[in-house]
Each structure stands twice: as C-alpha cells, then as structure tokens.
C-alpha positions in Angstrom: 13.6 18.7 -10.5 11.9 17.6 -13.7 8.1 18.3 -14.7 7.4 14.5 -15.2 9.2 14.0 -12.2 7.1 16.8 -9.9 4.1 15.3 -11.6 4.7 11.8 -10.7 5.5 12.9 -6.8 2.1 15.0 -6.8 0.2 12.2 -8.9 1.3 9.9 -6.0 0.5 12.1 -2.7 -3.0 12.7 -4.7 -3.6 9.0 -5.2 -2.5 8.3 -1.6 -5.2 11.1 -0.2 -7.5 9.8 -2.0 -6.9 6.1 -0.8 -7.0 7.3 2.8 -9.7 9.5 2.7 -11.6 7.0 1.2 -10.6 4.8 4.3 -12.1 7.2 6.7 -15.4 7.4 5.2 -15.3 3.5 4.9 -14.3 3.9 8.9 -17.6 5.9 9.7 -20.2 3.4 9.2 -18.5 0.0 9.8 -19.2 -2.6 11.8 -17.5 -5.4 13.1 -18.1 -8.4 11.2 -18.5 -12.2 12.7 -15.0 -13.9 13.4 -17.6 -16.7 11.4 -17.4 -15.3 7.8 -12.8 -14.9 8.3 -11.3 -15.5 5.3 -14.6 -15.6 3.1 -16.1 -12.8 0.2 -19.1 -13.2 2.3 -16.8 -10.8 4.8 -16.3 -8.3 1.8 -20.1 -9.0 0.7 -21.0 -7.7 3.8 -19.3 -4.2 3.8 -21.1 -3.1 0.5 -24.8 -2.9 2.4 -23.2 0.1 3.6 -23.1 2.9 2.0 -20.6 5.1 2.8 -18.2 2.1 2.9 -19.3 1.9 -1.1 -18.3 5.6 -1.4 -15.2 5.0 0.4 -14.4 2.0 -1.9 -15.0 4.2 -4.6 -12.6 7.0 -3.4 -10.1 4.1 -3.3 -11.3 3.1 -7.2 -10.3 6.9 -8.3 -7.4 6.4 -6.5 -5.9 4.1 -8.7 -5.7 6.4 -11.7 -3.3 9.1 -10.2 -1.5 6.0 -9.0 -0.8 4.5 -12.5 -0.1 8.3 -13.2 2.7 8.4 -11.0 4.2 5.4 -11.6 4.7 6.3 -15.3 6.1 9.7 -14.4 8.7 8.7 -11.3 10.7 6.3 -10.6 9.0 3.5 -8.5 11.3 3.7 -5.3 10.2 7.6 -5.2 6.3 7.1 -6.0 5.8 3.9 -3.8 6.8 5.6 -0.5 5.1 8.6 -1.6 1.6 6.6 -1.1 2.2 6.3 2.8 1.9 10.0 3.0 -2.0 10.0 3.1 -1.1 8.3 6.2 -1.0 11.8 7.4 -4.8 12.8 6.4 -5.8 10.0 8.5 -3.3 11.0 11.4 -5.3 14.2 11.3 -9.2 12.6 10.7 -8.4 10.6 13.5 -7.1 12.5 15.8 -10.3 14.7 15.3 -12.7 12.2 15.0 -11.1 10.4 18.5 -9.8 13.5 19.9 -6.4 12.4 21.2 -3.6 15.1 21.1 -0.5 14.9 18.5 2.3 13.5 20.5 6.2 13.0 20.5 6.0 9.5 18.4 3.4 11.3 16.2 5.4 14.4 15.3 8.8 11.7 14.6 6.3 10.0 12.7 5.1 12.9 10.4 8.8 13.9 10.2 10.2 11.0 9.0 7.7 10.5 6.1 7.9 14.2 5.0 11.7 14.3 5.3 12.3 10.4 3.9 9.7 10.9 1.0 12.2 14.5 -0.2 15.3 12.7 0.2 14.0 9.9 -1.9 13.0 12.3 -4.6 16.4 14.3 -4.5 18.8 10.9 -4.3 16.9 8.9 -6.5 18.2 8.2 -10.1 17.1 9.2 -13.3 13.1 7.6 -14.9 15.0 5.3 -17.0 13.1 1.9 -15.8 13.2 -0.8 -17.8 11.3 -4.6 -17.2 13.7 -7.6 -16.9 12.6 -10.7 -19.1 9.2 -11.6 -18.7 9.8 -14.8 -17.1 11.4 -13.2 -13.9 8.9 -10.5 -13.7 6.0 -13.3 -13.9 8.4 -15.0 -11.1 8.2 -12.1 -8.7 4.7 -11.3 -9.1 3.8 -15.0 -8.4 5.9 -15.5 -5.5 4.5 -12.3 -3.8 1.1 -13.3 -4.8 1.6 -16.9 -3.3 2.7 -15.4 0.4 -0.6 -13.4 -0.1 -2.9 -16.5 -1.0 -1.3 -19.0 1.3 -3.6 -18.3 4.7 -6.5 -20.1 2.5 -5.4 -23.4 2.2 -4.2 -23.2 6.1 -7.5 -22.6 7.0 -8.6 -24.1 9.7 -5.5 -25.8 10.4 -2.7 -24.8 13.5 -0.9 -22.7 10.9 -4.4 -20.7 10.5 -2.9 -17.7 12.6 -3.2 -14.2 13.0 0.1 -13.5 11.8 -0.5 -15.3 8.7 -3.0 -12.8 8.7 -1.1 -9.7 8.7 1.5 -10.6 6.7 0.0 -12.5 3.9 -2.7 -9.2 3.7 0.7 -6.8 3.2 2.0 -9.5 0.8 -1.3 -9.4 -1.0 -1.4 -5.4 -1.7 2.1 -4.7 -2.8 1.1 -7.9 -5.4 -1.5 -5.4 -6.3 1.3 -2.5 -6.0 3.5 -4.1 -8.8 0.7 -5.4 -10.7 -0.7 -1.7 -11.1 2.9 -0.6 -11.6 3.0 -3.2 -14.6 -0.2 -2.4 -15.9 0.8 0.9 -16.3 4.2 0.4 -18.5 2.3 -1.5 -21.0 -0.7 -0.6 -21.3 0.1 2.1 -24.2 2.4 -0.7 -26.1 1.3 -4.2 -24.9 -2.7 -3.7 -24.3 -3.4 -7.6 -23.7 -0.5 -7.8 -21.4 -2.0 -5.1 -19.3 -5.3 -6.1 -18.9 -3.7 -9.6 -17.6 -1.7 -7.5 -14.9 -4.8 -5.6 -14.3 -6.5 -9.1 -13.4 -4.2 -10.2 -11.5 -3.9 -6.7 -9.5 -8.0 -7.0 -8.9 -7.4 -10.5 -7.7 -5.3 -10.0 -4.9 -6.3 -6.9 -3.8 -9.8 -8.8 -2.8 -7.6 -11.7 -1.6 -5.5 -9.0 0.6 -8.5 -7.2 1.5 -10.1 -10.7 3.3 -6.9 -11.6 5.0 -6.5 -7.6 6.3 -10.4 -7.9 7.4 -9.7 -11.6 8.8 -6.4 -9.9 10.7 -8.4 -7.1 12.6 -10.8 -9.5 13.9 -7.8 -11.7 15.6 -5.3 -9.0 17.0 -5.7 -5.3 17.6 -5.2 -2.3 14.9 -2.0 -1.3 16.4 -0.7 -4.6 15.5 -2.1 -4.9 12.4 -1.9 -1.9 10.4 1.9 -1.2 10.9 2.9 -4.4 9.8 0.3 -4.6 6.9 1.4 -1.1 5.9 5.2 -1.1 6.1 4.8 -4.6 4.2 2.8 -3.5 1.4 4.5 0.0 1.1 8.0 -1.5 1.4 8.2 -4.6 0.4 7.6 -4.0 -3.6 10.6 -1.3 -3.2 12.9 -4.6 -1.7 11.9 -6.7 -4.6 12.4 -3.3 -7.6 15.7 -5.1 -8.4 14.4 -8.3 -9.6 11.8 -7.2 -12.3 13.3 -3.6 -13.0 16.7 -2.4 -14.8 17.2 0.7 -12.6 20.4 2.8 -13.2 20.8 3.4 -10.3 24.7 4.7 -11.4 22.8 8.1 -11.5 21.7 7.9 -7.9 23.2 11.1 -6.0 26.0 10.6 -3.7 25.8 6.6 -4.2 22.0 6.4 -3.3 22.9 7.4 0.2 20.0 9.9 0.3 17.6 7.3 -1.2 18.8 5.0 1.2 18.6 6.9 4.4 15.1 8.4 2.8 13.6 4.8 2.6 14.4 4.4 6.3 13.2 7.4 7.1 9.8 6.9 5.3 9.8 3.2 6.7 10.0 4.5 10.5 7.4 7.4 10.2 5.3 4.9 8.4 5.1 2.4 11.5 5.3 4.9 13.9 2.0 6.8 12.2 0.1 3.6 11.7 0.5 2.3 15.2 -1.1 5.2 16.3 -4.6 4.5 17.5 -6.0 7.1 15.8 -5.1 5.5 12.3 -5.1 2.1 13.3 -8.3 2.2 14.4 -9.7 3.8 11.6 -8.2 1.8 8.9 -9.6 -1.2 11.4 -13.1 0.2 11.4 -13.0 0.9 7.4 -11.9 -2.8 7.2 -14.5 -3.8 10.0 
C-alpha cells in the first residue's frame, strides 16, 4: 500500500475521532432545546452558552484539517467511508457513559465497518482523481445542497415533516463533504475557487446542523442518526461519478472488493448508529 495512500486512510480515521469525540463532549452538557426555535440559528445560538458544546464544536473545527488531509492523499470512495469509523469511539463512550453491554447487532456492526473500510482500501483504484467540467461539478453541489435547504421554505406547511428533517440534514453534510473535498483539490492551484467551496461547505453545514437539531426534537435518535449518517457518509460516494474522473479500470478484481466493502461499511454504519448508545449521544450533542 502506498505512503500517500496509508496517510490518507490514517488522516481520515484521525479526522473522524476527532469529529466524534468532539460529539460526546458536545453530548455532556446539552439540553434539549424548545420544538419553538426548529429550523432557526436561534437553535444553534443556543448551544454556544455551553461550554463544553463550544469545545466540542471545536474538536469538530480541528477535525476538518486531517479531513482535507485525507482527501488529498486517498481516493474519495476510500477516505469518505473511513470517517464513519469514529462511530466506534462513540459505540465505546456510550456504552460507558449509559452502561449497556456490546451485543450481537453491535459486534456485526463494528465488523462490517472495520472489514468494509480494508476492503475498500485494497479494491479501490489508483489516486488519479480528476474534476469533470466545472459546470457539472457546480451542478452536483447545487442539487445536493438544494435537497439540504428545501425543509425551510416548507416551513410550516403539511410538507414541514420529520422526515424532511432527516433527510434534508444528511443531504446537507455530504454538501459540506464534497465541498471540503473540492476545497481541498484547489486550494494549492485555484485559491479563489477554494475559498468559494469553503463558503459554501460552512453554509450548509449550519443549514444541516438546524435541520439534524430540528429532526431530534420530532422523532427519536434511533431514527434519526442512521438515516442522517448513512446519507451523509454515503451519499457523496453515489454521486463520485458525476464530478470526478475516477479510473476505476485499476480497481482490483473489477471493483468487487470496493463494492462489497461499501456495503459492508454501509451496514455496520446503520447498525452502530441505531444503537442507543450513539444515537443518543449524537442526539444530546445536537440537543
């Protein structure tokens, strides 16, 4: 396995312990807000009078860099799963924190992202990505962005629902996933074009933020966070062929490993974050 490679994987697991771990310390002193302030920044405003939800934030800040990190140095089908890992910090904070035992769905769970996340990385093809025109990149970003915005003009209407909610809140961070992904590709050869992608990453990760907080207060955790999750984890991976030239030619034995790694990672992904003892916490964190 290539260095760049091993450092893009690692660069990913750290950026995804640091987004969970920063999670858990957002969980410990959150409250739950008023269903009032749903789909308003008051919501958000309200979070940062506490303080270890600000140091939690701030985890999730850091975060970002080993992210950009990893997407330069892997391939984005192998970094993007690699971020649901950290789902397995919080398995263990939880568990602690709640103390419920580990059980059967739990261990499939941890399983199936450990085992998905290697197959990805030995099936996956060669770092050769490459951005399609800029028009259809633009085009993808937008129409993710737009099934992450659209809850707020329904508000209030009979389309106002909670799975509006959950979806539009997934929707919202793999927007934020492929804008960081972009920012990182140009920012050492198209500065201006980076700091755009960089806006528009901010953007909807507060958008995605309000609609996760405004899902949590209309359905439970376990409901929520797998959807939210496998959305946002997965869905930028579906989309990879319409804004990147992948060759994926290179793949080993036809991209069957990467395949059957995806799905892998995809079940142990739901089956961690329906767990109430992540669920909960990233509900709390959220409050």
């Amino acid at each position: 396995m290539k260095t760049t490679l091993v450092i893009g994987l690692l660069s990913a697991l750290a950026a995804s312990a640091l987004f969970n771990l920063g999670a858990a310390l957002q969980a410990l002193d959150a409250r739950a807000a008023p269903k009032a302030l749903g789909l308003r920044v008051t919501l958000l405003w309200r979070l940062f009078h506490h303080p270890r939800w600000i140091l939690g934030f701030a985890l999730g800040l850091i975060g970002v860099g080993p992210q950009l990190l990893a997407y330069a140095d892997a391939p984005f089908v192998i970094a993007q799963p690699a971020l649901a890992s950290g789902l397995l910090l919080l398995l263990v904070i939880g568990k602690r924190l709640l103390g419920e035992r580990v059980g059967l769905f739990e261990s499939i769970g941890v399983l199936g992202i450990i085992g998905g996340v290697a197959l990805v990385a030995w099936g996956a093809p060669g770092h050769v990505e490459a951005h399609r025109g800029g028009i259809v990149v633009i085009a993808v970003v937008t129409g993710i962005s737009i099934l992450g915005l659209y809850p707020f003009a329904l508000r209030g209407t009979r389309w106002d629902g909670a799975v509006s909610m959950i979806v539009a809140s997934g929707c919202g961070f793999a927007a934020t996933n492929i804008a960081t992904k972009l920012v990182g590709d140009d920012i050492g050869s198209h500065f201006s074009k980076a700091v755009i992608w960089a806006a528009v990453g901010v953007a909807m990760g507060v958008a995605a933020t309000i609609t996760g907080m405004t899902a949590f207060q209309r359905s439970p955790a376990t409901t929520v966070v797998p959807v939210s999750t496998a959305v946002q984890t997965f869905l930028p991976i579906v989309v990879e062929p319409l804004f990147l030239r992948e060759h994926w030619g290179s793949a080993i034995f036809d991209g069957a490993p990467l395949i059957a790694g995806l799905v892998l990672a995809l079940l142990g992904c739901v089956l961690i974050s329906r767990t109430r003892a992540v669920s909960q916490l990233l509900a709390d964190a959220n409050g």
